[in-house]
C-alpha positions in Angstrom: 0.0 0.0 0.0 3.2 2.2 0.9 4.8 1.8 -2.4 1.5 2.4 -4.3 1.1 6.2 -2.9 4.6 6.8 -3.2 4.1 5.8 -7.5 1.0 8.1 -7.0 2.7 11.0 -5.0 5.6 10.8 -7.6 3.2 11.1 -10.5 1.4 13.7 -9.0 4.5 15.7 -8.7 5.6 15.1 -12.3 2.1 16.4 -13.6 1.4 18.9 -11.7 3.4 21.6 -13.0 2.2 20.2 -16.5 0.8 22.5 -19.0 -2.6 22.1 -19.7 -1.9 23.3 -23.6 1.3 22.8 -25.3 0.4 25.4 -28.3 -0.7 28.5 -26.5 2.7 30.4 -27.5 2.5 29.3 -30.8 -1.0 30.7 -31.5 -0.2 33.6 -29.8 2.4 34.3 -32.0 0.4 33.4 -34.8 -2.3 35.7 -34.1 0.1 38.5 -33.3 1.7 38.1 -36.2 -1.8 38.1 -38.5 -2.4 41.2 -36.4 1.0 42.5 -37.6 0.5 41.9 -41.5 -3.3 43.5 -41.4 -1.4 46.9 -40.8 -0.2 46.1 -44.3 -3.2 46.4 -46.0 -3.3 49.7 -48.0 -6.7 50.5 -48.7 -8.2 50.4 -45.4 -8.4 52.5 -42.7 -5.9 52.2 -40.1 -7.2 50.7 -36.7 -6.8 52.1 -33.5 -7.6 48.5 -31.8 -4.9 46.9 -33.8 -2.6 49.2 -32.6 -4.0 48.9 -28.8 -3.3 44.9 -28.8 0.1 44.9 -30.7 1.3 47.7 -28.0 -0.4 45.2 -25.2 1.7 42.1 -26.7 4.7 40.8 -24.8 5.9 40.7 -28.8 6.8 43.7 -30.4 8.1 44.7 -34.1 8.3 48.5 -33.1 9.4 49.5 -36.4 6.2 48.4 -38.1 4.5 49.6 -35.1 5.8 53.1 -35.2 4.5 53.1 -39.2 0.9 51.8 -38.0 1.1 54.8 -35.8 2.2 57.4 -38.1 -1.1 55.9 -39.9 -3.0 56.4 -37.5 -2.0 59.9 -36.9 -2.7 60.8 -40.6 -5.7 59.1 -42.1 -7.6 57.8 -38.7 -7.4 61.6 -37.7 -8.2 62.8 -40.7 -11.1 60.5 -41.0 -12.1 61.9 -37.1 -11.9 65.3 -38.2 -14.0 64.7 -41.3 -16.3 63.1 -39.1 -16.4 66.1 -36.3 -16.3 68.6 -38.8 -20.0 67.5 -40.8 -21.5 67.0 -36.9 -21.0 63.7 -36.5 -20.4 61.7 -33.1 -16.9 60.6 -33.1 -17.0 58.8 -29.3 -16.0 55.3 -29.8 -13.4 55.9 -33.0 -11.7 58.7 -30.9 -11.5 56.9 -27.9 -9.7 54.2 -29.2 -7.9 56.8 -31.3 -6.5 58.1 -27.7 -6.2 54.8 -26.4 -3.8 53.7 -29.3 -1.5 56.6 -28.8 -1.6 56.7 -24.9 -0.6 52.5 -25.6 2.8 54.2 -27.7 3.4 56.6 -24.9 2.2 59.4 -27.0 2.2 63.2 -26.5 -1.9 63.1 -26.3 -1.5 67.6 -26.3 1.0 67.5 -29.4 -2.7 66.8 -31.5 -5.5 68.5 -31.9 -8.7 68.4 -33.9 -10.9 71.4 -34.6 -14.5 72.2 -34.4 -16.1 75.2 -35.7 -13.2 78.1 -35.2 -11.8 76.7 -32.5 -9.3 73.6 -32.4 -8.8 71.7 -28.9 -6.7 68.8 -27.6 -8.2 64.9 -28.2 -9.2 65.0 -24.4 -11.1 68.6 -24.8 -12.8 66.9 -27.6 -13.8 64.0 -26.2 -15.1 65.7 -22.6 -17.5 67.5 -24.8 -18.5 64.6 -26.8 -19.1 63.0 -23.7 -21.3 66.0 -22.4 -23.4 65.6 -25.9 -23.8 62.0 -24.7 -24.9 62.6 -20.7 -27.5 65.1 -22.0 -29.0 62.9 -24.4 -29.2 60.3 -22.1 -30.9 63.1 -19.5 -33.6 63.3 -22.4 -33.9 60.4 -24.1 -32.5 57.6 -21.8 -30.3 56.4 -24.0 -26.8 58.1 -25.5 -26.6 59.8 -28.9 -24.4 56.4 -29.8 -24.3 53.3 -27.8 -23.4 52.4 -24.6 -20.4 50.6 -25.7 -18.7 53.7 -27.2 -20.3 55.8 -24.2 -18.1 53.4 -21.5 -15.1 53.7 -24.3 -15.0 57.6 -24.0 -14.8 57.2 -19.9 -12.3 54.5 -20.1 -10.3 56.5 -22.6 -10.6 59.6 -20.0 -9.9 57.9 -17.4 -6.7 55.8 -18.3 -5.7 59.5 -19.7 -5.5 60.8 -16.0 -8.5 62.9 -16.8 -10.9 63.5 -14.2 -14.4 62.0 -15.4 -17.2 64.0 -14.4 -19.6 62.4 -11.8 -22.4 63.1 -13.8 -21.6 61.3 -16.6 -20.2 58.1 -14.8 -23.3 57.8 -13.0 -25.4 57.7 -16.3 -22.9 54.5 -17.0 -23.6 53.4 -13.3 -27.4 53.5 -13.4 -27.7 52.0 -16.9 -25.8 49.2 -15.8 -28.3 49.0 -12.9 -31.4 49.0 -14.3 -30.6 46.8 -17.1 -30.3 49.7 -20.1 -27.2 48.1 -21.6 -28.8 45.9 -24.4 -29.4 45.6 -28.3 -33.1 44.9 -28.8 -34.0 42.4 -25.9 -30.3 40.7 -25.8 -27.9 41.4 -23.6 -25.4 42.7 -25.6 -21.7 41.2 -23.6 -19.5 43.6 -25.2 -21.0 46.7 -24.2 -20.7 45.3 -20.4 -17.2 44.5 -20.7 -16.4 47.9 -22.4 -18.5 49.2 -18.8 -17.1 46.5 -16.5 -13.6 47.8 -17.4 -14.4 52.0 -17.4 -16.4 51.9 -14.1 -13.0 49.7 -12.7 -10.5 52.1 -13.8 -12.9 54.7 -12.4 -12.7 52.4 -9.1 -8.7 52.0 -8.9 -7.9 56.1 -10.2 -10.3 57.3 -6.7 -12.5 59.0 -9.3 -15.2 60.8 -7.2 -18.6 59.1 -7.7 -22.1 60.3 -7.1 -22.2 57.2 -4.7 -19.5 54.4 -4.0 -21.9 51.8 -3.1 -23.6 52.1 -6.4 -20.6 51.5 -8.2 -19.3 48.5 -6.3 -23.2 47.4 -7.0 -22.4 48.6 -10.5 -19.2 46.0 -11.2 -20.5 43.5 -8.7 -23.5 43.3 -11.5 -21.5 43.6 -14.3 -19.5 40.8 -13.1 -22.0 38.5 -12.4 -23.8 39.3 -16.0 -20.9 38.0 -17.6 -19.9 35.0 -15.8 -23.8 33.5 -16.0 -23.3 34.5 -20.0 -20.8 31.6 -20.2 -21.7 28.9 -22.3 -21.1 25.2 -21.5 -18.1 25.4 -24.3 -16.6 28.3 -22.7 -17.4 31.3 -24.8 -19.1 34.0 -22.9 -21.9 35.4 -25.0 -20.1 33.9 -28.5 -17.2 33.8 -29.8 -16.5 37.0 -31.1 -17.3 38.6 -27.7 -15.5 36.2 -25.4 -12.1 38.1 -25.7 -13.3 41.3 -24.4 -15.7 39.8 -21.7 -12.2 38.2 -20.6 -10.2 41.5 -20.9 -13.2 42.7 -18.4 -13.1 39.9 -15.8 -9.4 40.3 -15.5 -9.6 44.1 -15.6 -12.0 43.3 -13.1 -10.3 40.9 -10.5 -11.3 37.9 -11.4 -8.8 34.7 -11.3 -9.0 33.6 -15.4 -6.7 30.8 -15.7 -4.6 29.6 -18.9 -6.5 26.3 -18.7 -9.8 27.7 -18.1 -12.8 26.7 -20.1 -13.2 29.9 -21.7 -9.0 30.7 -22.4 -9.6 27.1 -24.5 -12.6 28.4 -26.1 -10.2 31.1 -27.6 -7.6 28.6 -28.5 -10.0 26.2 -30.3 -11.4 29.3 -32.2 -7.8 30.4 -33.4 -6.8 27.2 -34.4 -10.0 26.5 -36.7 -8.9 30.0 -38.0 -12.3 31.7 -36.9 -10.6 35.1 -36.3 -9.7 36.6 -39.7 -10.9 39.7 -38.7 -8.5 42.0 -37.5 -10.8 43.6 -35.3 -11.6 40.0 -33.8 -8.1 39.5 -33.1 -7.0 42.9 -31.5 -9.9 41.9 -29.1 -8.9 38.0 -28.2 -4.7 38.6 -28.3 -4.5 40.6 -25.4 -7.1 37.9 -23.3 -4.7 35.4 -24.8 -2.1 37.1 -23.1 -3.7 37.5 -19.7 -4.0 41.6 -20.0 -6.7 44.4 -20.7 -7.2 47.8 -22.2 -6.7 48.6 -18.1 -3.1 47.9 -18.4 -2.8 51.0 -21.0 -2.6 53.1 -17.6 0.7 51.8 -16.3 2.0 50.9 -19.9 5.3 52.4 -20.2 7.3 52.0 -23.8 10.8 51.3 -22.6 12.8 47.6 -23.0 10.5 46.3 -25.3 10.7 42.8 -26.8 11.6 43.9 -30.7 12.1 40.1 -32.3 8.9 39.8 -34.0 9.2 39.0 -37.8 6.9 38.8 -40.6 7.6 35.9 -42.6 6.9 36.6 -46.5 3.2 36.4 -46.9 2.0 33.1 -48.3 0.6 33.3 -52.0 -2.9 31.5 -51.6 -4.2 31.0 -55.0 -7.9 31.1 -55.4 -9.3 28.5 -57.8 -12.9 29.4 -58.6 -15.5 27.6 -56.7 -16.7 23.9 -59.3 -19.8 24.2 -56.9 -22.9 26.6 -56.6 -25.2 26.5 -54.0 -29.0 28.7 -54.1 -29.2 31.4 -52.2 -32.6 33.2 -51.2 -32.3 36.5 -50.3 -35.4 38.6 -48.5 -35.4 42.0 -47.5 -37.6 43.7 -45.5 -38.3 46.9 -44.9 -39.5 49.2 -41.9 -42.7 49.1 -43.2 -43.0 44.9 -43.4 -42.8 45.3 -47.2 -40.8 42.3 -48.6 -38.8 41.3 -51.5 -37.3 37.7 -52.5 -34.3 37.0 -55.0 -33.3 33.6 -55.6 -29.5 33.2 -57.4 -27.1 30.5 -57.6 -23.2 31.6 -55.9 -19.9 29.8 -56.0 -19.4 27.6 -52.7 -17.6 29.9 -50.3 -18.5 33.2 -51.7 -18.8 35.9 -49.0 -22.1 37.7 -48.3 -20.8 40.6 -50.0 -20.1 38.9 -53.1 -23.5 37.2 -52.9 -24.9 40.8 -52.4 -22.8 42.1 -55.5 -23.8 39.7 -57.4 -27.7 40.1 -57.0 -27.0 44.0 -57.4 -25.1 43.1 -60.7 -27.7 41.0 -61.9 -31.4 41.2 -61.1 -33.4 44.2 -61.4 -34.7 45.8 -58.2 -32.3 44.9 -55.7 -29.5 47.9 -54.8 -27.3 47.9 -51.6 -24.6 50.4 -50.2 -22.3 49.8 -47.4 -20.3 52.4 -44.8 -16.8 51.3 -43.4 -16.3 50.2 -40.0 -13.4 48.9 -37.8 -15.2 46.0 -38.0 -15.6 45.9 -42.0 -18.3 46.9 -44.3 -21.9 47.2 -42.9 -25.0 47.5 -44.6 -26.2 51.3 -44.6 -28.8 51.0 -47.2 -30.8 48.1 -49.2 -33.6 49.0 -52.1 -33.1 52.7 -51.4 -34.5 52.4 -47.7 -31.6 53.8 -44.9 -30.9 52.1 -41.2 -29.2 54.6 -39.4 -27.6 54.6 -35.6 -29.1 58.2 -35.2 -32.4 56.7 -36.0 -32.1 54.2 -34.0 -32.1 51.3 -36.7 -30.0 48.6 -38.3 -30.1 46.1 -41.3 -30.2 42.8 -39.4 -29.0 40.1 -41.3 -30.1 36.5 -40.6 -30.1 33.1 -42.2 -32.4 30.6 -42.0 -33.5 32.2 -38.6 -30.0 32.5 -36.8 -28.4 35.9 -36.7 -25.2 36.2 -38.5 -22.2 36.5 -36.0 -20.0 37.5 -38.8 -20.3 41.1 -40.9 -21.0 40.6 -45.1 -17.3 40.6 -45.7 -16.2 37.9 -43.3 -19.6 35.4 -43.7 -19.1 32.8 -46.3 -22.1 30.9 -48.2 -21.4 27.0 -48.2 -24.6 25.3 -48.0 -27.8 26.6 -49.7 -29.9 29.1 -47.4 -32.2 32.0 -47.3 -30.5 35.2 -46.2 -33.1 38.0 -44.5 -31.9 41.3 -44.5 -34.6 43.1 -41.9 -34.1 47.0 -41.4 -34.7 46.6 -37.4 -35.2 48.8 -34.8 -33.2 48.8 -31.1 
């Protein structure tokens, strides 16, 4: 019996400091190094999340880096201004905007944007964008965006060192509280983890509150949303929102372990390849890597890891698709008017082709798109608009099941009936 729990003891000791996962670095660096080659891509628009989770890695190329953020400091700004200047609400883009460059150890007073005659510091801009929003809110109960880029602007404040005023945190505090933060009727996970992480950095700065207890209430809530969101495979809401639900939790305390259920739902995602999106990516890496946008407060740019290399990009070449599946296509407008197309695509074409393709070739049917950091959206279908500022979006659906993916990024592989549904929220 002796020598039988000594052989036990002895393997016991031999496992336990086994790793759970033997190919965590390497898909880390595989994603960091996809991350790394999207800043290559010339036609799009430079994004200030990219730039937040390759400054968050523990692997650095800094002289790519440094070119991403000469980028941004160009054509994201001038895209900003453009924005600001027609009267536009720049919240989320210019939050992240100061987030990227606080994560490079920028001079945040060295830019400025301009507004009418006058032209103000990032910071100055975003306060008063954020006033827009907490009066909008007073009126309408809801902000003049979303609650995701409204927790955005205070987190990008508030890791800035800038003092967030109490009024506007609370608006954040009492959404949280009485259940405001949600698309439709689903809870919508990222804009809680966006919250979850602002209200803590509001927590761990001293920021004066309207009233402690209701923001400990706040995050204890916040908390608790998220961890009864997580699904018996791990992913917390889906997959494309378990990375920043994770970045919260940690942001927020909690213990997330490499060989937790929901670190493993990430690594089975990145090693079926489900994030191609960039935007996907910059949100999962730094999870991956046990950190948080929180960690932009304390980030400090000096003996930086510089060994990352981009091997030459592989040359896929695309044979055309030997196989076409039927597609259905309905849209339906705010009014419940409908209209079916049926067309035959080429196995794996994205949505976007599929929608191109109708456009090109049956009457009646017409689409346009607006860019995004996520990718191309749907702005308007048969001449009808869904606007944000109205409230409305083009919902996109098939066979019942919302799309998780936007019209560049889904793929068509088995026949199925798209509905494209301008819906309110």
């Amino acid at each position: 019996m002796k020598a039988i729990l000594l052989v036990v003891a002895a393997l016991a000791a031999l496992t336990a400091g086994s790793p759970c996962v033997t190919d965590h670095d390497e898909l880390v660096l595989r994603l960091n190094k996809e991350l790394l080659r999207s800043t290559e891509e010339p036609d799009s628009l430079p994004n200030p999340s990219v730039h937040i989770a390759l400054r968050l890695s523990t692997h650095h190329n800094l002289a790519k880096e440094s070119q991403h953020l000469n980028q941004l400091k160009t054509k994201l700004h001038e895209d900003i201004q453009k924005s600001l200047s027609g009267g536009q609400m720049v919240v989320g883009r210019l939050a992240l905007y100061i987030l990227a460059l606080k994560s490079s150890c920028h001079d945040l007073d060295s830019l400025t944007l301009s507004e009418g005659e006058s032209s103000d510091a990032l910071l100055t801009h975003l306060k008063r964008q954020m006033e827009k929003e907490k009066e909008h809110i007073a009126l309408s109960h809801r902000p003049l965006t979303n609650y995701y880029q409204y927790s955005l602007g205070i987190l990008a404040l508030c890791v800035s060192g800038v003092r967030v005023s109490s009024h506007v945190s609370h608006k954040l505090i009492h959404a949280v509280q009485h259940g405001q933060i949600k698309h439709g009727d689903s809870l919508c996970i990222d804009s809680y983890a966006m919250a979850g992480m602002a209200l803590q950095c509001l927590k761990e700065a001293g920021t004066p509150v309207r009233n402690e207890e209701e923001l400990s209430k706040a995050l204890a809530t916040i908390k608790q949303k998220l961890q009864h969101s997580q699904q018996a495979d791990g992913h917390i809401g889906n997959e494309f929102s378990t990375g920043l639900a994770l970045q919260a939790l940690l942001a927020m305390g909690s213990q997330v372990k490499e060989c937790s259920t929901s670190m493993e739902a990430l690594r089975s995602d990145a090693r079926k390849g489900t994030y191609h999106n960039a935007m996907a990516i910059s949100q999962t890496l730094p999870a991956l890597q046990q950190r948080s946008y929180l960690h932009l407060k304390s980030h400090e740019c000096r003996n930086e890891d510089d060994t990352l290399v981009l091997d030459a990009a592989p040359v896929v070449e695309v044979l055309p698709s030997l196989t076409n599946v039927p597609v259905r296509v309905e849209v339906l407008k705010a009014d419940g008017s409908s209209s079916e197309y049926r067309l035959d695509v080429p196995s794996g074409s994205s949505l976007l082709e599929v929608l191109t393709l109708l456009r090109d070739h049956q009457m009646g049917f017409t689409f346009e798109t607006e860019d995004s950091l996520w990718g191309p959206f749907l702005s308007r279908v048969n001449g009808e608009q869904a606007r944000q500022t109205d409230r409305r979006y083009w919902h996109l659906s098939s066979d019942g099941s919302g799309l998780r993916e936007g019209i560049k990024d889904y793929k068509i592989v088995t026949a199925q009936k798209i509905t494209i549904k301008n819906t309110g929220y």
